[in-house]
C-alpha positions as CSV (number, residue, x, y, z in Angstrom):
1,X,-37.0,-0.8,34.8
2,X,-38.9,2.5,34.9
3,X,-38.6,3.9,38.4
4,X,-41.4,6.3,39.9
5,X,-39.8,8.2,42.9
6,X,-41.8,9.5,46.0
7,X,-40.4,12.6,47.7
8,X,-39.4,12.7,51.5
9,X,-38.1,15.8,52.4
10,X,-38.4,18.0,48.7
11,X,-34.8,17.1,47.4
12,X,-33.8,14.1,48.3
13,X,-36.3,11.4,46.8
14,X,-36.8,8.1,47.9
15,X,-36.6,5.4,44.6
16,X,-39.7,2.7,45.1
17,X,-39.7,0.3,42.1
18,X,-43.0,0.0,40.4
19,X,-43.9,-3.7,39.0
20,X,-45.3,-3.8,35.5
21,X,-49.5,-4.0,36.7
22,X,-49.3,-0.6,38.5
23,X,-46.6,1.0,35.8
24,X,-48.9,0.0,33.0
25,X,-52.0,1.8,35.0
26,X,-49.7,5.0,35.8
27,X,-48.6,5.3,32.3
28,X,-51.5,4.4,30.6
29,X,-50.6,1.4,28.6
30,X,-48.8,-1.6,28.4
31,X,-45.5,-2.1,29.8
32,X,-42.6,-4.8,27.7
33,X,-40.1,-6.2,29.3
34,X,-36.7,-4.7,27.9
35,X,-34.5,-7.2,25.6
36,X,-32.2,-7.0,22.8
37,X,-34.5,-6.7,20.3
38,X,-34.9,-3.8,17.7
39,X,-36.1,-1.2,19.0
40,X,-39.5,0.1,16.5
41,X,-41.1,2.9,18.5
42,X,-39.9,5.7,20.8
43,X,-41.1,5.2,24.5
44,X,-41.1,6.6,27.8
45,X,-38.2,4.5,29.5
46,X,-38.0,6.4,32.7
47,X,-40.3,9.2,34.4
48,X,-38.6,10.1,38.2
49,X,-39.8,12.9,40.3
50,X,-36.5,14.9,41.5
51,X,-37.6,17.5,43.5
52,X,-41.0,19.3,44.6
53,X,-39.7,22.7,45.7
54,X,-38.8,24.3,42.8
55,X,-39.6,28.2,42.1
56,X,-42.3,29.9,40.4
57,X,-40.9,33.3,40.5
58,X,-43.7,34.4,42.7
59,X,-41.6,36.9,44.7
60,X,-40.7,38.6,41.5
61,X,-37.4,36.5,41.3
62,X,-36.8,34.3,38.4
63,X,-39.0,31.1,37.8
64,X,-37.0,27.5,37.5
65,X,-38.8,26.9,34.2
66,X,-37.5,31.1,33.3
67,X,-36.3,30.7,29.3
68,X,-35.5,27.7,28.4
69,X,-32.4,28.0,26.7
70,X,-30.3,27.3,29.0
71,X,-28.5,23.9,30.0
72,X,-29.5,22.6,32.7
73,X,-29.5,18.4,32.5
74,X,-25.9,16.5,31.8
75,X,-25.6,12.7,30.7
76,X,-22.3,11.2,32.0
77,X,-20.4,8.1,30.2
78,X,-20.7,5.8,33.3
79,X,-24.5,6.5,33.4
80,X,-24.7,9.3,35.6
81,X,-27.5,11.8,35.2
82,X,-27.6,15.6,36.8
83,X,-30.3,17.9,37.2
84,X,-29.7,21.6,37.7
85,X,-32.4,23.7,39.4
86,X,-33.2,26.7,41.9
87,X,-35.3,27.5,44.5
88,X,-36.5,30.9,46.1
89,X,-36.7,31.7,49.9
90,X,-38.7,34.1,52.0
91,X,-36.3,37.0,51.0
92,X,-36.5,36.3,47.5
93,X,-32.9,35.2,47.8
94,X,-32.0,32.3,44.8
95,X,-30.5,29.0,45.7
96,X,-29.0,26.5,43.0
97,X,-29.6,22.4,43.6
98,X,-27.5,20.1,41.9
99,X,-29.2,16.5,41.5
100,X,-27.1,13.8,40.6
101,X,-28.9,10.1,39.4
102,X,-26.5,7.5,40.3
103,X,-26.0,4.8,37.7
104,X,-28.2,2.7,40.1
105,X,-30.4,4.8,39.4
106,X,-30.8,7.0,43.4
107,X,-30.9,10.7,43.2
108,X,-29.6,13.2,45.9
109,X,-28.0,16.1,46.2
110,X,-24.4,16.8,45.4
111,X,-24.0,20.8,45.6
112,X,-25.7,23.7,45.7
113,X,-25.2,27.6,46.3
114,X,-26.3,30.8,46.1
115,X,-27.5,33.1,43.0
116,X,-29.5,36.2,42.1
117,X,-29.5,35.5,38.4
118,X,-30.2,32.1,36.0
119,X,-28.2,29.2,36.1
120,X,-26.7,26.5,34.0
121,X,-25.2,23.3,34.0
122,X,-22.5,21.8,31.5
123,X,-20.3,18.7,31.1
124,X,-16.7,18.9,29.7
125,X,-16.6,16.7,27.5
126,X,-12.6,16.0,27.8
127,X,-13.4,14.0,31.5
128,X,-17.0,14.2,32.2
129,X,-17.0,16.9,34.8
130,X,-19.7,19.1,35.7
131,X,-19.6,22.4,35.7
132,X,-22.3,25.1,37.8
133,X,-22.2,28.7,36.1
134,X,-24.0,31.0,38.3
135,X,-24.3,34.7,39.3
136,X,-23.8,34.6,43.6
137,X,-24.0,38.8,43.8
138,X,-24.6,38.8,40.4
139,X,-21.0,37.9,39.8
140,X,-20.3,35.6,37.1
141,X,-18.8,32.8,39.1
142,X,-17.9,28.7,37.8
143,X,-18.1,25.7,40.1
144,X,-15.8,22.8,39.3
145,X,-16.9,18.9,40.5
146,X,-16.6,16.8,42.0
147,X,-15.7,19.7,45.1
148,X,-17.4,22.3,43.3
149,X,-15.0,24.6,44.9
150,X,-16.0,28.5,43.3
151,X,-14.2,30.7,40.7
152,X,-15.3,34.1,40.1
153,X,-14.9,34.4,35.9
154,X,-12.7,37.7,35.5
155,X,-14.1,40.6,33.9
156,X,-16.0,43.9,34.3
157,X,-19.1,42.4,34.4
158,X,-22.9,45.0,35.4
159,X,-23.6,44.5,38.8
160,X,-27.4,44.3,39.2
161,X,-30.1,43.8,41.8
162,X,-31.7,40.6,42.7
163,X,-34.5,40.7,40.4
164,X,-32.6,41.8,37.2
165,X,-31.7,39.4,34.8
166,X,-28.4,39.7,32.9
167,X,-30.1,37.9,29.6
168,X,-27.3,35.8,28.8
169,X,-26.7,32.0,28.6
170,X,-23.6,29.9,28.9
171,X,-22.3,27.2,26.9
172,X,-19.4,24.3,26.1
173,X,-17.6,23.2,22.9
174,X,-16.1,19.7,22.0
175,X,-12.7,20.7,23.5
176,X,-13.8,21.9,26.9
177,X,-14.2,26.2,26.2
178,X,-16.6,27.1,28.0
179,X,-18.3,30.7,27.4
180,X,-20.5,32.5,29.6
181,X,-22.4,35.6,27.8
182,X,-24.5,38.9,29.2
183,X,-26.4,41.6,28.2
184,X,-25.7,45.1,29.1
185,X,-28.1,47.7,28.3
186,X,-26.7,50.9,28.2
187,X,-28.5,53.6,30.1
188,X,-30.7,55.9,27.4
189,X,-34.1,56.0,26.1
190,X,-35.9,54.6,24.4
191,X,-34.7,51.8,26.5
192,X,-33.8,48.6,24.8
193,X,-32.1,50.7,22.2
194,X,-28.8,50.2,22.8
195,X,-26.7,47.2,24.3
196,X,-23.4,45.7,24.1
197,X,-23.0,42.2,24.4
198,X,-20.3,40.6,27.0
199,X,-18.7,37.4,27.2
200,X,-15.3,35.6,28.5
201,X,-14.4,31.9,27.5
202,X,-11.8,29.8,29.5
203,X,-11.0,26.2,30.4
204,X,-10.4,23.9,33.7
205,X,-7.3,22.5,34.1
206,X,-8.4,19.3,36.5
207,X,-4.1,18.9,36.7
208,X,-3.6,23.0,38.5
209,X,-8.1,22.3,39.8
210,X,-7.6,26.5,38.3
211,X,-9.5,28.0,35.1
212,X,-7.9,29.7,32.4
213,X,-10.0,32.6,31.0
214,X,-9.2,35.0,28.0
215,X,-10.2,38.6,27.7
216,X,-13.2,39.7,28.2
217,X,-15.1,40.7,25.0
218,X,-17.5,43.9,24.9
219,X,-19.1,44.5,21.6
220,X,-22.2,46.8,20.8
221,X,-24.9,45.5,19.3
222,X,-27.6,48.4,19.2
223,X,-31.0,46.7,19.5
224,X,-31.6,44.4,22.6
225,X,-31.1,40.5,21.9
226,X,-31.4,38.2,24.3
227,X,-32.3,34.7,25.4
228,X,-28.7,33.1,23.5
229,X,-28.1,29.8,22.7
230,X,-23.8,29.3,22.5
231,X,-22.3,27.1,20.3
232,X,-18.3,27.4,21.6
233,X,-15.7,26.4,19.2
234,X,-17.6,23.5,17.3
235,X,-15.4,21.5,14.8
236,X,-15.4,22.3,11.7
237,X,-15.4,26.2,12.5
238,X,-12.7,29.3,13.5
239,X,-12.2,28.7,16.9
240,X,-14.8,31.3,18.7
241,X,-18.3,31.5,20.3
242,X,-21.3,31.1,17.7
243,X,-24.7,31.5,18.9
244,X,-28.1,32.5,18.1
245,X,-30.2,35.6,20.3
246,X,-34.0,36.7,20.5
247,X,-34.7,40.2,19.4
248,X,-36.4,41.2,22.4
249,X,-36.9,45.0,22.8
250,X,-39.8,47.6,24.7
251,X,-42.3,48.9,22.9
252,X,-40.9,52.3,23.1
253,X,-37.7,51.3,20.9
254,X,-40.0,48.5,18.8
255,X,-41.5,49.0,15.9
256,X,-44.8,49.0,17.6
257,X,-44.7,51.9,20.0
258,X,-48.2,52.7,20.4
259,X,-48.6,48.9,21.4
260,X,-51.8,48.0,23.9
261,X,-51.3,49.0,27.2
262,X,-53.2,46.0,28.1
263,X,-50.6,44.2,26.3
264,X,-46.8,42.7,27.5
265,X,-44.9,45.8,27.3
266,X,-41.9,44.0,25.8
267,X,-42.1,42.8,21.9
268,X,-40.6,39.3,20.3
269,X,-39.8,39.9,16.9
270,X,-36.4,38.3,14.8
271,X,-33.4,37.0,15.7
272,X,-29.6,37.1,15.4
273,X,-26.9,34.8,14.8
274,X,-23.5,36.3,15.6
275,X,-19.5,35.0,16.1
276,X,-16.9,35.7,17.9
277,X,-14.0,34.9,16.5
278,X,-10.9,34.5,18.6
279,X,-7.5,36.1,18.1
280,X,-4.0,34.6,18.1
281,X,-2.5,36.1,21.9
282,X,-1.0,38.4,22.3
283,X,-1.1,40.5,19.3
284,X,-4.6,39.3,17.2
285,X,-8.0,40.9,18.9
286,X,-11.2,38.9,19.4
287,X,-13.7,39.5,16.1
288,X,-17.1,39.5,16.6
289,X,-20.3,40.0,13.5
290,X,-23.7,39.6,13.4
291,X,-26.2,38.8,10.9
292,X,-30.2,39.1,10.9
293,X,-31.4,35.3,10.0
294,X,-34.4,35.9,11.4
295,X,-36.3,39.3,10.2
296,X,-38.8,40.8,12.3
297,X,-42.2,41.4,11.0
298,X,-43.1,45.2,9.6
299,X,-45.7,46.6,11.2
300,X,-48.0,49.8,10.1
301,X,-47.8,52.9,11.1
302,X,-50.0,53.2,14.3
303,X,-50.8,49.7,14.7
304,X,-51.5,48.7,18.6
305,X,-51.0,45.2,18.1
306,X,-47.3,43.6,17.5
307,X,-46.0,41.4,15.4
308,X,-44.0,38.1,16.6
309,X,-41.0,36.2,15.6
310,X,-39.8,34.4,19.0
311,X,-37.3,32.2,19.4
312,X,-38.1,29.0,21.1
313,X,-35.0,26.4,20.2
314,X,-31.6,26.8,18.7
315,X,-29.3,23.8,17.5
316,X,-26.2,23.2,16.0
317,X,-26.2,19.9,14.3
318,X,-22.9,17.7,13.0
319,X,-22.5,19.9,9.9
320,X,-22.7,23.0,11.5
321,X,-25.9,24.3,10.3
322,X,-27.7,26.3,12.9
323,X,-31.1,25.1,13.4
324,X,-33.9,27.8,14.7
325,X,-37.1,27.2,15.6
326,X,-39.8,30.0,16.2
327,X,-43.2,31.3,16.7
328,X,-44.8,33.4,13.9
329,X,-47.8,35.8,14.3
330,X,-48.4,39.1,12.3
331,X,-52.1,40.7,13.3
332,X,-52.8,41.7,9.7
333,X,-52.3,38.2,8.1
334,X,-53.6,35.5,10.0
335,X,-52.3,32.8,7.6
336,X,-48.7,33.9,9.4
337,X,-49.4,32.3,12.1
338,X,-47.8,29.1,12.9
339,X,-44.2,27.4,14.3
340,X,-41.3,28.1,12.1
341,X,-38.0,26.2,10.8
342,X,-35.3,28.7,9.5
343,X,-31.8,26.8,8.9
344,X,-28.9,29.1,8.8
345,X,-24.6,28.9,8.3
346,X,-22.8,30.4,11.3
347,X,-21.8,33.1,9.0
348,X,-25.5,34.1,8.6
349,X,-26.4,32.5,5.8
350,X,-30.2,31.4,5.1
351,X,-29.9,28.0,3.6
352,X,-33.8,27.0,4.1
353,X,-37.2,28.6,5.9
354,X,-40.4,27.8,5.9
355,X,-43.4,27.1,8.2
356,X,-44.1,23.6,9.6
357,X,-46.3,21.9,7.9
358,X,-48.5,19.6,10.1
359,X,-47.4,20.8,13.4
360,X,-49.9,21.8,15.4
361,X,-49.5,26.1,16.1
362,X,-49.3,25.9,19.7
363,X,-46.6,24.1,22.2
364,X,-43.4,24.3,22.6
365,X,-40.3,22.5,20.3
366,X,-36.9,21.0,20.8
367,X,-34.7,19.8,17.7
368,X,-31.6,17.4,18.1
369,X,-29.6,14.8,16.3
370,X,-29.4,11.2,17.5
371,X,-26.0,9.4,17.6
372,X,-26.9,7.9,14.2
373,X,-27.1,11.3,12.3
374,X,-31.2,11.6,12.5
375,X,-32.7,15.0,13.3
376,X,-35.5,14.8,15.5
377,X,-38.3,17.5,17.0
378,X,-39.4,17.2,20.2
379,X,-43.1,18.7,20.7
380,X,-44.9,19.2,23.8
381,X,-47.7,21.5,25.5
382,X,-49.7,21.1,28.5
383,X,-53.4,20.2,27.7
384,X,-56.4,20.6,29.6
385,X,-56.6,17.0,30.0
386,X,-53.1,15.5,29.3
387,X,-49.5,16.6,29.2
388,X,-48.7,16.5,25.6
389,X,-45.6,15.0,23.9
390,X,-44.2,13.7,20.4
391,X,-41.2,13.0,18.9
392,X,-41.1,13.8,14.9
393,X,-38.4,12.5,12.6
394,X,-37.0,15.1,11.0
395,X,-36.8,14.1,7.0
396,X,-34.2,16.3,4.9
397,X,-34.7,16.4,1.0
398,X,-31.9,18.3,-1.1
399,X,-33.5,17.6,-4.8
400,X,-34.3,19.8,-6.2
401,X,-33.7,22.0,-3.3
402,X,-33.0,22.2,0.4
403,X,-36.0,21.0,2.5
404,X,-37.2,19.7,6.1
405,X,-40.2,17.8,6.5
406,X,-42.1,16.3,9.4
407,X,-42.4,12.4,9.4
408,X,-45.6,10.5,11.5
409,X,-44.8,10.7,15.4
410,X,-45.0,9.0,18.4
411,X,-46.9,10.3,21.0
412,X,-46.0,9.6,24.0
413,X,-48.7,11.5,25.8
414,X,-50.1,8.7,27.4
415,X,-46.7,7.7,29.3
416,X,-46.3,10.7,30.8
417,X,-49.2,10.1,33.9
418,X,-50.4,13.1,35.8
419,X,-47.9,15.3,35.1
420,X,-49.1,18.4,34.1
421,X,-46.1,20.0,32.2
422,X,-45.3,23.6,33.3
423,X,-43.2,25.4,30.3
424,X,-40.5,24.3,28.1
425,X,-38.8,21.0,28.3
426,X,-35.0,21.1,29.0
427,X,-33.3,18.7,26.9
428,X,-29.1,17.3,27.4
429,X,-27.6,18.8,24.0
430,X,-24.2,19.1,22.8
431,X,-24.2,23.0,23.5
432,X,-24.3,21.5,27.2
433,X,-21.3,19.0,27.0
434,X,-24.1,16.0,25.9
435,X,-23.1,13.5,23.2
436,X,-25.8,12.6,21.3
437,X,-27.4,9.3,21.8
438,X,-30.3,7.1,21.1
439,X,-32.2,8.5,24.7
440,X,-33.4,11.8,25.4
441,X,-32.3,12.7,28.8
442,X,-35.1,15.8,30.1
443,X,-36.2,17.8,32.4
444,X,-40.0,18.0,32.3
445,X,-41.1,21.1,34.9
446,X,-44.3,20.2,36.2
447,X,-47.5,21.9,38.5
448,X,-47.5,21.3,41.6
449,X,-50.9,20.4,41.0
450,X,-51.0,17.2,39.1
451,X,-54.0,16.3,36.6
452,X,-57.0,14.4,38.5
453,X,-60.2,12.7,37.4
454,X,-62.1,13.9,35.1
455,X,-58.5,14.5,33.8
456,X,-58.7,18.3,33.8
457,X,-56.6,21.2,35.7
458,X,-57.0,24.5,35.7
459,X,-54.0,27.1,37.3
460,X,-51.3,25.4,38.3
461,X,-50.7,27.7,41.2
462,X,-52.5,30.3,43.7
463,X,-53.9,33.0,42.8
464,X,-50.7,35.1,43.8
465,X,-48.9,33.4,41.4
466,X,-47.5,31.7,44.9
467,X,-46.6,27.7,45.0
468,X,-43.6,25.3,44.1
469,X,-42.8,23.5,40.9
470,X,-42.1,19.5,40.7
471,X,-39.0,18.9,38.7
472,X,-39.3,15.5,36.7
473,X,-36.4,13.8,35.1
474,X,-37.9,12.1,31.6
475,X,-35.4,10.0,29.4
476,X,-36.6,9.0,26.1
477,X,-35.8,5.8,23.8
478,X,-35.6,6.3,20.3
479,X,-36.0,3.8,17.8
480,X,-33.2,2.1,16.7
């Protein structure tokens, strides 16, 4: 039964049932009654309001909805759900919430803590614990359920003020490794120019309740990348951490100097898959490469205007093919524009890239794999009338050559109510611990504001940029 959840105090809901009448005037449609039957069509199976206090980064500090590529939603084997998000208070001081669903379906609060830098949520997928990985004094530190007792994550990590993002991401492979990466720029102009990348993977012991970490790694990279997705130690592969990273550099060190003042100072354009490879202890060091996959866009001479390849999804699928999906725009060919699919080996490899065709050029995307093997794309965008959603089979050709196409979708629009959808949707993926399944377990960040006859909003916040964010959880059926 879909639940809708009314809010008492901002973080602790209270969970009112909703009989099929009113659900079908909510969502928009008619409401079945769940048997064993096959399942034909994707729906909107539940659509619960977690939390109403969320942050909008109006103090300058990061926003909840900040990204979107890190993990921050966990499904559990006994049906458990958890929600990681953060709030800001009147001293622009971070605070982490940890939401847990029971399987009865009540949510509440089960930790939370301090931060001054993003957050992320995994699930080892050796006993179903949760792990928080957060940055309390912008020290990397790990929180172990169900105590969530702290662990600082050893290392020579850049200490940096409250509103100073470390650009990094963490991650969890089929074994348990967990990896938690930064970026450290180093300090010369132009900046951007030059950074090294940082990063330590360990394990919990739930036997000793005390994490094993190895070495710290510190490579230089040169250019500023930024925004990772980790892959740790999938099967299949050396043991190491694979990911993907946004080229994300200042003008001054683009290649687009002279960019519009008017404009975003800071300039999206290609992306990076690199390993790290790790060494037998004591003797064999850590390895780390990495490879353009995604090549940024020239520009001319002078031009004022820049060029964009940005990253908005990275997955790693069964057969360990790395699955990027981005936003193209050059100013002098407007037939460039459009969302991108560029498939790619670990080691670098291009193996397929081309535009989507029949996607619509604006929104935002999420790829996955079901538990049956099926690659999926996840679509949304907030309209001016509706919250928009759709999930696309994903249909892969190799005759006479490698190929991705889009099959029809399901939108789901009309399930989602009021909700006006703020940003990227979070999605549980195996990068976070998450087996694949037939549902979609989500975090849908919301306005505060919610959509109201005649069916149109306009900012979702005050002029300031001041207000809170609802945090909805949003689970998905697929078909069968």
């Amino acid at each position: 039964m879909l639940v809708i959840d009314s809010i008492r105090d901002g973080r602790r809901p209270l969970r009112r049932p909703v009989r099929p009448l009113m659900l079908a005037a909510l969502l928009g449609g008619a409401v079945s009654a769940s048997s064993a039957a096959t399942v034909t069509v994707a729906s909107v199976d539940r659509l619960e309001q977690v939390a109403t206090d969320a942050s909008t980064g109006a103090l300058s500090t990061i926003p909840n909805l900040w990204g979107g590529h890190q993990p921050r939603i966990t499904r559990h084997a006994d049906g458990t759900v958890r929600i990681l998000y953060i709030t800001v208070d009147s001293t622009a001081m971070l605070t982490w919430h940890l939401m847990r669903r029971t399987p009865a379906g009540v949510w509440g609060q089960e930790a939370s803590g301090p931060s001054t830098d993003d957050v992320g949520l995994l699930r080892d997928p050796r006993d179903d614990r949760a792990y928080v990985m957060a940055w309390p004094g912008s020290v990397p530190t790990a929180y172990a359920g169900p105590t969530y007792n702290s662990a600082k994550v050893p290392g020579s990590w850049q200490i940096l003020p409250s509103k100073y993002r470390q650009y990094g991401n963490v991650g969890i492979g089929p074994d348990g490794t967990v990896c938690l990466k930064a970026s450290r720029e180093i300090n010369v102009l132009p900046v951007t120019s030059q950074d090294k990348t940082e990063y330590a993977c360990g394990k919990y012991d739930a036997a000793t309740k005390l994490w094993t970490w190895r070495a710290q790694v510190s490579s230089y990279i040169g250019l500023r990348h930024t925004y990772d997705y980790l892959f740790p130690n999938p099967r299949g592969l050396d043991q190491g951490l694979y990911g993907t990273a946004q080229r994300d550099l200042h003008k001054s060190a683009s290649n687009v100097p002279l960019l519009d003042p008017a404009r975003p100072p800071y300039v999206y354009d290609g992306a990076r898959t690199y390993s790290g490879k790790f060494g037998v202890l004591p003797t064999s060091p850590d390895t780390f490469a990495q490879f353009d996959h995604i090549q940024p866009i020239p520009a001319p001479v002078g031009a004022t205007a820049a060029p964009m390849a940005k990253l908005t999804d990275a997955y790693m699928d069964s057969k360990n093919r790395i699955f990027s999906s981005h936003h193209k725009e050059d100013p002098l060919d407007s037939t460039v524009y459009g969302t991108y699919l560029t498939v790619s080996s670990p080691s670098g490899q291009v193996l397929y890239s081309a535009k989507w065709a029949g996607l619509e050029i604006y929104g935002a995307t999420r790829i996955f794999e079901d538990a049956k093997g099926r690659l999926w794309l996840l679509w949304s965008n907030r309209g001016s009338r509706t919250s928009e959603i759709r999930v696309y089979p994903i249909i892969e050709t190799t005759s006479p050559t490698l190929k991705f196409t889009l099959g029809p979708y399901f939108d789901l629009s009309k399930q989602l109510g009021t909700y006006a959808l703020d940003g990227t949707i979070f999605i549980a993926a195996p990068r976070g611990g998450n087996a694949p399944s037939l549902y979609v377990d989500a975090i849908m960040n919301a306005c505060t504001a919610q959509y109201v006859p005649p069916n149109v909003i306009g900012s979702c916040y005050n002029a300031d940029g001041s207000g809170l964010q609802r945090v909805v959880y949003l689970r998905i059926r697929l078909p069968d």
